[in-house]
Short mmCIF file of the C-alpha atoms (twelve columns), coordinates in Angstrom:
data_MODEL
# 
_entry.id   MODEL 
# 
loop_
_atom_site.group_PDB 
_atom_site.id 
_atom_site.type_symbol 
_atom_site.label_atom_id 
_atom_site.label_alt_id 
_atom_site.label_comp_id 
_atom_site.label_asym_id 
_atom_site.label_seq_id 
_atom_site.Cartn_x 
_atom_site.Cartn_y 
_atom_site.Cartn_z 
_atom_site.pdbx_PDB_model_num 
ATOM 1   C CA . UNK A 1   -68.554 78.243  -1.908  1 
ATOM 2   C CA . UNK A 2   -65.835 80.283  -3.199  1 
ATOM 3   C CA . UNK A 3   -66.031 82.009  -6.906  1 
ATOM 4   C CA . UNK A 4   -64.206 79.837  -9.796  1 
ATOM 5   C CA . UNK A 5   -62.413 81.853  -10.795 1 
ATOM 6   C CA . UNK A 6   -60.594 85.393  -8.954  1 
ATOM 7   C CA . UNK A 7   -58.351 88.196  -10.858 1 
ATOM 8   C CA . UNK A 8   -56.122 90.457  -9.129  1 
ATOM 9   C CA . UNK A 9   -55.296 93.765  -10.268 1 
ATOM 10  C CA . UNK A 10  -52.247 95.303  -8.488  1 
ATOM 11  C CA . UNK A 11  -52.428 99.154  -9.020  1 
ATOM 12  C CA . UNK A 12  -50.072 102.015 -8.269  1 
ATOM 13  C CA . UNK A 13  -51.148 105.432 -8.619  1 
ATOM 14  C CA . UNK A 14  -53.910 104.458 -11.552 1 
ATOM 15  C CA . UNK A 15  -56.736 106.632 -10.614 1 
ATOM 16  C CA . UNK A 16  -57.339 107.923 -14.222 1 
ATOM 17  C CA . UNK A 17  -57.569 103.972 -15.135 1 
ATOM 18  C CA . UNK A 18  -58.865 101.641 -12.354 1 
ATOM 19  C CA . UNK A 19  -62.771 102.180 -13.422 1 
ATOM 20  C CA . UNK A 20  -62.391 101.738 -16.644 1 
ATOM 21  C CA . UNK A 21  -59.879 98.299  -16.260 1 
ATOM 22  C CA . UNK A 22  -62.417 97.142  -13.432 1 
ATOM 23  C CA . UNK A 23  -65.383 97.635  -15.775 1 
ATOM 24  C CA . UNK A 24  -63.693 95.556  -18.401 1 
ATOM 25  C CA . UNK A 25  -62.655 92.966  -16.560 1 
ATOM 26  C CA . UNK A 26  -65.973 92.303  -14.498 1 
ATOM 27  C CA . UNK A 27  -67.575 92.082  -18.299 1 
ATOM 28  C CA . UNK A 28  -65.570 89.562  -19.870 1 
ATOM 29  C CA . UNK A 29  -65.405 87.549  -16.280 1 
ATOM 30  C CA . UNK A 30  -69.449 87.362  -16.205 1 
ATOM 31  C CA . UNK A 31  -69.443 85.673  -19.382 1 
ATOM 32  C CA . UNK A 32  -66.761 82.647  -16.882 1 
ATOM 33  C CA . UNK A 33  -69.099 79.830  -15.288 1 
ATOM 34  C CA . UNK A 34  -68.738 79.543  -11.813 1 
ATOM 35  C CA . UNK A 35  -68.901 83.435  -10.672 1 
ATOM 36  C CA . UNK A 36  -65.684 85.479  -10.022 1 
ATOM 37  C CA . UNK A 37  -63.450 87.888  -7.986  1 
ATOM 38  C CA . UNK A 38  -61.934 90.548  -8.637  1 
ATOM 39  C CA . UNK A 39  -59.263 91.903  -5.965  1 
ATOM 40  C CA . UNK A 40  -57.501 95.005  -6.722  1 
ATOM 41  C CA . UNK A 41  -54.385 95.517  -4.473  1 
ATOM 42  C CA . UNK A 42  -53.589 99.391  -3.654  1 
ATOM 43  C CA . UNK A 43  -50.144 98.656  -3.871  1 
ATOM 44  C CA . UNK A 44  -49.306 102.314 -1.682  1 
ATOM 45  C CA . UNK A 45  -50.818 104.909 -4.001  1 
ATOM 46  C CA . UNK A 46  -50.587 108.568 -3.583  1 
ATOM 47  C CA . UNK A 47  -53.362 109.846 -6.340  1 
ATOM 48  C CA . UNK A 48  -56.591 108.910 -5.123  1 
ATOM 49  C CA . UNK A 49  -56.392 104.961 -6.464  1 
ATOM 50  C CA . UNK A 50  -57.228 103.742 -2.797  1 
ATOM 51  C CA . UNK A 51  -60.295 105.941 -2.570  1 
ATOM 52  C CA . UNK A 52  -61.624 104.695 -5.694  1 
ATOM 53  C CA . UNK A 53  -61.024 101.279 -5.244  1 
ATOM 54  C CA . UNK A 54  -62.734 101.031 -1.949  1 
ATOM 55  C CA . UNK A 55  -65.494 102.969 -3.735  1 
ATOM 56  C CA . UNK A 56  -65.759 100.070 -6.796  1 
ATOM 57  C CA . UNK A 57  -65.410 97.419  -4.213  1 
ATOM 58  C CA . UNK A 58  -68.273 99.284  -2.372  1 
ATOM 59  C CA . UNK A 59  -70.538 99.108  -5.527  1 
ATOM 60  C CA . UNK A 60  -70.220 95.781  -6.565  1 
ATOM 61  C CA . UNK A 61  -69.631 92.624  -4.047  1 
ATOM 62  C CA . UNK A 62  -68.078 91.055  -5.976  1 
ATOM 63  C CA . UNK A 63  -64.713 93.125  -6.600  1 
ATOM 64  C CA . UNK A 64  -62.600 93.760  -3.160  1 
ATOM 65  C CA . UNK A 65  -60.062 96.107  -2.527  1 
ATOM 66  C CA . UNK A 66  -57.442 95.824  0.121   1 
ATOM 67  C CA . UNK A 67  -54.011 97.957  0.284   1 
ATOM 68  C CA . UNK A 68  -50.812 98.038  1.164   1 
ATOM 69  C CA . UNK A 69  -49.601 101.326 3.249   1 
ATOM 70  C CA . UNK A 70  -46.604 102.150 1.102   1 
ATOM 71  C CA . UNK A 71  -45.432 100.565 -2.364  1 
ATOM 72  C CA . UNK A 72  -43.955 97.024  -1.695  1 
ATOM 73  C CA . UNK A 73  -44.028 96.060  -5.508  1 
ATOM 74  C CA . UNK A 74  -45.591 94.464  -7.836  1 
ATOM 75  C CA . UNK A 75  -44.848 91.179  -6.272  1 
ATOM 76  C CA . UNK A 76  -45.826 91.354  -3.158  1 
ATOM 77  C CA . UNK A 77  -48.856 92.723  -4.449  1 
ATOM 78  C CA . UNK A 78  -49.950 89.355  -6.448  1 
ATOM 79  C CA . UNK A 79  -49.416 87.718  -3.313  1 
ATOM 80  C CA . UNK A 80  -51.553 89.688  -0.976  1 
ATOM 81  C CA . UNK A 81  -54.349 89.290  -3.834  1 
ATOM 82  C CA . UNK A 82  -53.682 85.936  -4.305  1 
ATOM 83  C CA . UNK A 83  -53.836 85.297  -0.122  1 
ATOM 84  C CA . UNK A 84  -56.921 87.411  -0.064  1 
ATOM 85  C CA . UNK A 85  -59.141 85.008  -2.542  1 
ATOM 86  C CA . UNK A 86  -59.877 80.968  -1.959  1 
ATOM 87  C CA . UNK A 87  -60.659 80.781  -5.696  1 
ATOM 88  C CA . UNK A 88  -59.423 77.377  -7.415  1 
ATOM 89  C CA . UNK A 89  -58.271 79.682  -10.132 1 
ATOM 90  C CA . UNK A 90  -56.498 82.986  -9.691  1 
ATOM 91  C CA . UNK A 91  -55.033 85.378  -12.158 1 
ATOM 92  C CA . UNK A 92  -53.653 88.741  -12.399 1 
ATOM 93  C CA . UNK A 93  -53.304 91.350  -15.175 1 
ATOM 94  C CA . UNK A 94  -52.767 95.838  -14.913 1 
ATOM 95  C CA . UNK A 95  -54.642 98.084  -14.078 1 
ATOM 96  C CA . UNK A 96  -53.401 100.074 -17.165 1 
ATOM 97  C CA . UNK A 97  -55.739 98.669  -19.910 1 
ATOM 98  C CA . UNK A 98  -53.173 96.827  -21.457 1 
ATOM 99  C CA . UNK A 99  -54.887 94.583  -23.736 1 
ATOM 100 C CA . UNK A 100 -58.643 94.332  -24.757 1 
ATOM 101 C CA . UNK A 101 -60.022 92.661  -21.558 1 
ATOM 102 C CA . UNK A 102 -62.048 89.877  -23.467 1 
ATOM 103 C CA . UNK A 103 -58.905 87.841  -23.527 1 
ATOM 104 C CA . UNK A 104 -59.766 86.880  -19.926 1 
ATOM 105 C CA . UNK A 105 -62.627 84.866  -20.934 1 
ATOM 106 C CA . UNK A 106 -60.145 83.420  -23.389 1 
ATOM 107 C CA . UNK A 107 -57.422 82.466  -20.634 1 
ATOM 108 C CA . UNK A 108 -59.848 80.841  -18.304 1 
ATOM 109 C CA . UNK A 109 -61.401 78.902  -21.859 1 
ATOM 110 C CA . UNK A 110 -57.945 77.440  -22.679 1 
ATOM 111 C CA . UNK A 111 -57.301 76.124  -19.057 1 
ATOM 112 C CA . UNK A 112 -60.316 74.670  -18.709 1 
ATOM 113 C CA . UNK A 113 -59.972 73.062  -22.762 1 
ATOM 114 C CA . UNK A 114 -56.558 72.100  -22.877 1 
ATOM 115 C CA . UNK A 115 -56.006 71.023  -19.192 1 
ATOM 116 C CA . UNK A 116 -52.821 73.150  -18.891 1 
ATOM 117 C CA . UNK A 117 -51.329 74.822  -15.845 1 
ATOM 118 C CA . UNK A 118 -50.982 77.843  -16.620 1 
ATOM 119 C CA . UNK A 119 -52.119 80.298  -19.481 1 
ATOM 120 C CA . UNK A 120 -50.240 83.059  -20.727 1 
ATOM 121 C CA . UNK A 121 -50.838 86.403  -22.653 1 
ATOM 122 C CA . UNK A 122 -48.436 86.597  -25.230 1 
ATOM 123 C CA . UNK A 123 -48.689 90.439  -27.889 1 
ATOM 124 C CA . UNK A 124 -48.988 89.932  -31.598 1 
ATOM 125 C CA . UNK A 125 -48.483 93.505  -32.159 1 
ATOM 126 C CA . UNK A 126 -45.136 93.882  -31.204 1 
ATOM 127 C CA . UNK A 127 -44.286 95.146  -34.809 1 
ATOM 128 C CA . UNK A 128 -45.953 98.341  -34.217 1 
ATOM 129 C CA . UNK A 129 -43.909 99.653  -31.181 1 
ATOM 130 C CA . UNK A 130 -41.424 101.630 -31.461 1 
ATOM 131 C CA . UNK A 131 -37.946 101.310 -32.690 1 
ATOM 132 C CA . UNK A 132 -36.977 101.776 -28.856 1 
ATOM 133 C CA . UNK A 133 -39.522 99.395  -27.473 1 
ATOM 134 C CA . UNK A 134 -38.860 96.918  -29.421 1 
ATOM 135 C CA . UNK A 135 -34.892 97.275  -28.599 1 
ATOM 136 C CA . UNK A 136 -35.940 96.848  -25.076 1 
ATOM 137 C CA . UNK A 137 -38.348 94.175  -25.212 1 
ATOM 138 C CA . UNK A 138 -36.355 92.043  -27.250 1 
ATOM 139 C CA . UNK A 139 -33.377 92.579  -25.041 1 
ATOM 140 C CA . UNK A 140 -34.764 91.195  -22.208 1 
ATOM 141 C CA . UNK A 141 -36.667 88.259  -23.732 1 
ATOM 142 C CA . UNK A 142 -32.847 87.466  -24.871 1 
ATOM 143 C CA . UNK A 143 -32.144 87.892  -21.772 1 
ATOM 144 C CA . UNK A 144 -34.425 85.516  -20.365 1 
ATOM 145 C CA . UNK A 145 -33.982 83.001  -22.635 1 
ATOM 146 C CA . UNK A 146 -29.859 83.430  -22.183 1 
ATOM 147 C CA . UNK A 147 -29.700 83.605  -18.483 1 
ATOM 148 C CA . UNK A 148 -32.634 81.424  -17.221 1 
ATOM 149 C CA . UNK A 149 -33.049 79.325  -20.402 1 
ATOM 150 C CA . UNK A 150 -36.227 80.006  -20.835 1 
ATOM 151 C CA . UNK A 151 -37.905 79.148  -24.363 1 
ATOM 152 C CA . UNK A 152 -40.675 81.495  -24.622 1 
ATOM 153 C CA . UNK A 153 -41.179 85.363  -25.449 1 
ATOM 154 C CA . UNK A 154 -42.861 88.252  -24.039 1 
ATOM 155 C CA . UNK A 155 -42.745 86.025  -20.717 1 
ATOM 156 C CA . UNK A 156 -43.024 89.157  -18.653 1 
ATOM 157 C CA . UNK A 157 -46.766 90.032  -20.369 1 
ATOM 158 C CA . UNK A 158 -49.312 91.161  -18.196 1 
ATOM 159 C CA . UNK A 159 -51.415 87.895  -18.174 1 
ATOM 160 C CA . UNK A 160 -51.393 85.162  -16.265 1 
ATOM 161 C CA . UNK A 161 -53.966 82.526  -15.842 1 
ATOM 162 C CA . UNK A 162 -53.351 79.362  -13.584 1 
ATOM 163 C CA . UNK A 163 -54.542 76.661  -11.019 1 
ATOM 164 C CA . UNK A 164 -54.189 77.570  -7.627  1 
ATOM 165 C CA . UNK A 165 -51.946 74.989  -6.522  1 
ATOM 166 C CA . UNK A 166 -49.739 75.734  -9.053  1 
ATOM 167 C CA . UNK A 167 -49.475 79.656  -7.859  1 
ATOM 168 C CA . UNK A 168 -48.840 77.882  -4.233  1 
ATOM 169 C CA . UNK A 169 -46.263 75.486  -5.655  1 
ATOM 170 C CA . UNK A 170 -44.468 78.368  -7.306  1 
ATOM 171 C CA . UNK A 171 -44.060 79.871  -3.964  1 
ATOM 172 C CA . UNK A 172 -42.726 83.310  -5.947  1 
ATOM 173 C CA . UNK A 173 -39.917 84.887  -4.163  1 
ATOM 174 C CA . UNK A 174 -39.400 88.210  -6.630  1 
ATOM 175 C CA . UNK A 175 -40.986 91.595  -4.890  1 
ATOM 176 C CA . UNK A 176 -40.825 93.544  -8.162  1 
ATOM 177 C CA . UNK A 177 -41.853 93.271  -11.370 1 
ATOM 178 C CA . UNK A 178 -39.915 90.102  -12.521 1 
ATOM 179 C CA . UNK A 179 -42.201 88.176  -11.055 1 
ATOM 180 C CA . UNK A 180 -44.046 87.661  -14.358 1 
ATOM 181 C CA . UNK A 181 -40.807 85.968  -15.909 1 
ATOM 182 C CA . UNK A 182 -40.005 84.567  -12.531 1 
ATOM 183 C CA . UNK A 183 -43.371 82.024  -13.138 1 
ATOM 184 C CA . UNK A 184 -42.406 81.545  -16.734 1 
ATOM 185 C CA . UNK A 185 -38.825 80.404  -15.694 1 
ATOM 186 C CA . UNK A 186 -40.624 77.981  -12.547 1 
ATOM 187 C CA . UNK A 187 -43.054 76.743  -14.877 1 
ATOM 188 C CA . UNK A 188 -40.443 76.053  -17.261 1 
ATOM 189 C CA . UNK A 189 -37.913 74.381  -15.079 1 
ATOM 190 C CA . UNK A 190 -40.533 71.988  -13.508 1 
ATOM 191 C CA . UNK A 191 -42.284 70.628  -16.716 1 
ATOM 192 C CA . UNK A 192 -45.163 72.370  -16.701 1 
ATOM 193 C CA . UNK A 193 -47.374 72.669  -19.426 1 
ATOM 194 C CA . UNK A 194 -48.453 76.296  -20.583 1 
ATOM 195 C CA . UNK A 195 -50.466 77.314  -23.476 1 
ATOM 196 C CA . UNK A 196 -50.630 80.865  -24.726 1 
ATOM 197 C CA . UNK A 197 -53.500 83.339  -25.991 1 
ATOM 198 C CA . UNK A 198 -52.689 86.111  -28.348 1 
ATOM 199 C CA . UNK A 199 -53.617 89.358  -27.138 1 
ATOM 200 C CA . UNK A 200 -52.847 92.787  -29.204 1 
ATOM 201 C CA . UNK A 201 -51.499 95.395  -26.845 1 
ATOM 202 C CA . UNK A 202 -52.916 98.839  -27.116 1 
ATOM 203 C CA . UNK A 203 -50.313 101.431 -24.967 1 
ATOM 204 C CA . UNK A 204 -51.183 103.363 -22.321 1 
ATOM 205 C CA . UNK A 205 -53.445 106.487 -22.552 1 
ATOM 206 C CA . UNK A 206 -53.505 107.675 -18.632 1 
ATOM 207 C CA . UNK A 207 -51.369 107.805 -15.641 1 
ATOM 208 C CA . UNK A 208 -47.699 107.175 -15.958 1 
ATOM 209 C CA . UNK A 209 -45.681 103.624 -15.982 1 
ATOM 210 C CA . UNK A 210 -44.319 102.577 -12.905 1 
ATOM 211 C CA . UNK A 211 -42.237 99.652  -14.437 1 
ATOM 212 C CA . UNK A 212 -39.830 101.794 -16.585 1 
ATOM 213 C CA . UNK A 213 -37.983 103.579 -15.132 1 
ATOM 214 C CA . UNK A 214 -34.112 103.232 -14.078 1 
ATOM 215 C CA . UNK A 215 -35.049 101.845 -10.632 1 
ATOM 216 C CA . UNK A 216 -37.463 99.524  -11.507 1 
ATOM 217 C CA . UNK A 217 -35.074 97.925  -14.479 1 
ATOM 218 C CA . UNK A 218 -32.634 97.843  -12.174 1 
ATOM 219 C CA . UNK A 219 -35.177 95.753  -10.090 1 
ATOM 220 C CA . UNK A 220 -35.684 93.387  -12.430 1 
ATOM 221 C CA . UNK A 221 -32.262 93.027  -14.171 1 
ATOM 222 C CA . UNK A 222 -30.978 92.246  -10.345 1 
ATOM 223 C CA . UNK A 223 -33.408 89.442  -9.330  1 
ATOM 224 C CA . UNK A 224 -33.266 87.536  -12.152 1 
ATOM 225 C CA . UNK A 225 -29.583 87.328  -11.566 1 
ATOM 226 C CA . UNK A 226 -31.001 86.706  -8.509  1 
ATOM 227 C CA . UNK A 227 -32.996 83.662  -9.834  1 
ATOM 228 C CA . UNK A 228 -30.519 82.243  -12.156 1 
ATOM 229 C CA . UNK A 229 -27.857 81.866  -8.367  1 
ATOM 230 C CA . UNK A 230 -31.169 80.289  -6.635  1 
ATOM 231 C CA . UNK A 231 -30.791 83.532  -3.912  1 
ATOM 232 C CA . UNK A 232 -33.490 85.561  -4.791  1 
ATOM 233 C CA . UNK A 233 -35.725 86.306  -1.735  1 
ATOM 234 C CA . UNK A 234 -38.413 88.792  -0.703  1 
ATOM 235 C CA . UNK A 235 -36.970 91.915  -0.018  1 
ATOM 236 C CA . UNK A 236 -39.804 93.159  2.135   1 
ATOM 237 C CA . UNK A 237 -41.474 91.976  5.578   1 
ATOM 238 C CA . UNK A 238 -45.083 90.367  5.813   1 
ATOM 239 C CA . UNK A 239 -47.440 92.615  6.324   1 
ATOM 240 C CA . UNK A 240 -50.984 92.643  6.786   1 
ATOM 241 C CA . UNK A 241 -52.802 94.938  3.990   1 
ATOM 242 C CA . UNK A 242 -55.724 97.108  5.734   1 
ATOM 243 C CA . UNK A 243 -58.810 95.106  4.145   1 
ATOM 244 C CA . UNK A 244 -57.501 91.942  3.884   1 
ATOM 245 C CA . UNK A 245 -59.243 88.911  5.317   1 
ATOM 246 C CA . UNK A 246 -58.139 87.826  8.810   1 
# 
């Protein structure tokens, strides 16, 4: 019988925070009924993440790791996770420590309680970034609600909570990280109903982000123009990760 509930962590060179995220998020998930999964995706890593995550997966049978021989993105690495588990809930978050991991618990609770589709983190600290971050993150939750009419903020938050028939039915096409808004703009456009948990950000204390530089913006600014013409498609081939089920 499959666990209720499976998270997948995509990581990219995150060796200084993988133990510490997976340790987090294996506490709040043993307080979930049902029993979990956690499957962190080696999305290509260079700095010893793959080593370590075979070595968590090792000590606890409960968290798998599988990886992908070069980076692919952060997209295609929610979809090998998501392929890799036969939970009837799946969810993903960073490996990065983003948030106080408790508010897992909390996204599985309001699924469950409200009967939604799909739960999303949403920051309610946003006042204490800086001048520049803000500038940024406002701009592109403009964007977002300009472009793909989407009525929602901080849609590209690192939590996501949901059914797994509505991940399937989503069938997301983006390879990179606007896949996060890429949900929020399906799940808007077909009527779903999502319900939101307030989480307070803390920044990053290890490693370096992945998802901010000129490339990856770049990324993201071009598939969800993309999105909004109905042409965005994987960029990348299938490919099976080494450690994924047959």
């Amino acid at each position: 019988m499959p666990p209720a509930v499976a998270l997948v962590l995509p990581a990219l060179n995150e060796a200084d925070n993988l133990a510490e995220a997976v340790a987090q998020a294996t506490a709040a998930l043993d307080r979930v009924d049902g029993g979990w999964e956690l499957v962190i995706v080696d999305d290509g890593s260079t700095d010893g993440t793959a080593g370590l995550a075979d070595r968590l997966a090792e000590a606890d049978a409960r968290v798998r790791a599988v990886h992908h021989p070069e980076n692919r993105g952060k997209g295609v690495a929610l979809r090998t996770g998501v392929a890799a588990t036969t939970a009837p809930v799946v969810g993903w978050t960073d490996a990065d420590l983003p948030f106080d991991m408790e508010a897992l618990g909390r996204a599985v609770a309001r699924l469950g309680e409200t009967g939604a589709d799909l739960v999303a983190g949403v920051r309610t600290n946003r006042e204490e970034y800086s001048l520049r971050r803000r500038i940024l993150s406002g701009g592109y939750n403009a964007l977002v609600r300009t472009l793909l009419g989407v009525p929602m903020d901080d849609v590209g938050f690192a939590l996501k909570m949901m059914r797994r028939e509505v991940f399937d039915r989503a069938d997301l096409q983006s390879d990179g990280g606007f896949v996060d808004a890429e949900l929020m703009a399906w799940a808007h456009r077909a009527g779903l109903r999502v319900e939101r948990v307030g989480v307070a950000f803390t920044p990053r204390v290890a490693g370096e982000s992945t998802m901010a530089g000129p490339a990856s913006v770049a990324g993201i600014l071009r598939d969800m123009v993309l999105f909004r013409l109905g042409r965005l498609r994987p960029r990348t081939a299938a490919r099976r990760p080494r450690g994924a089920s047959a």
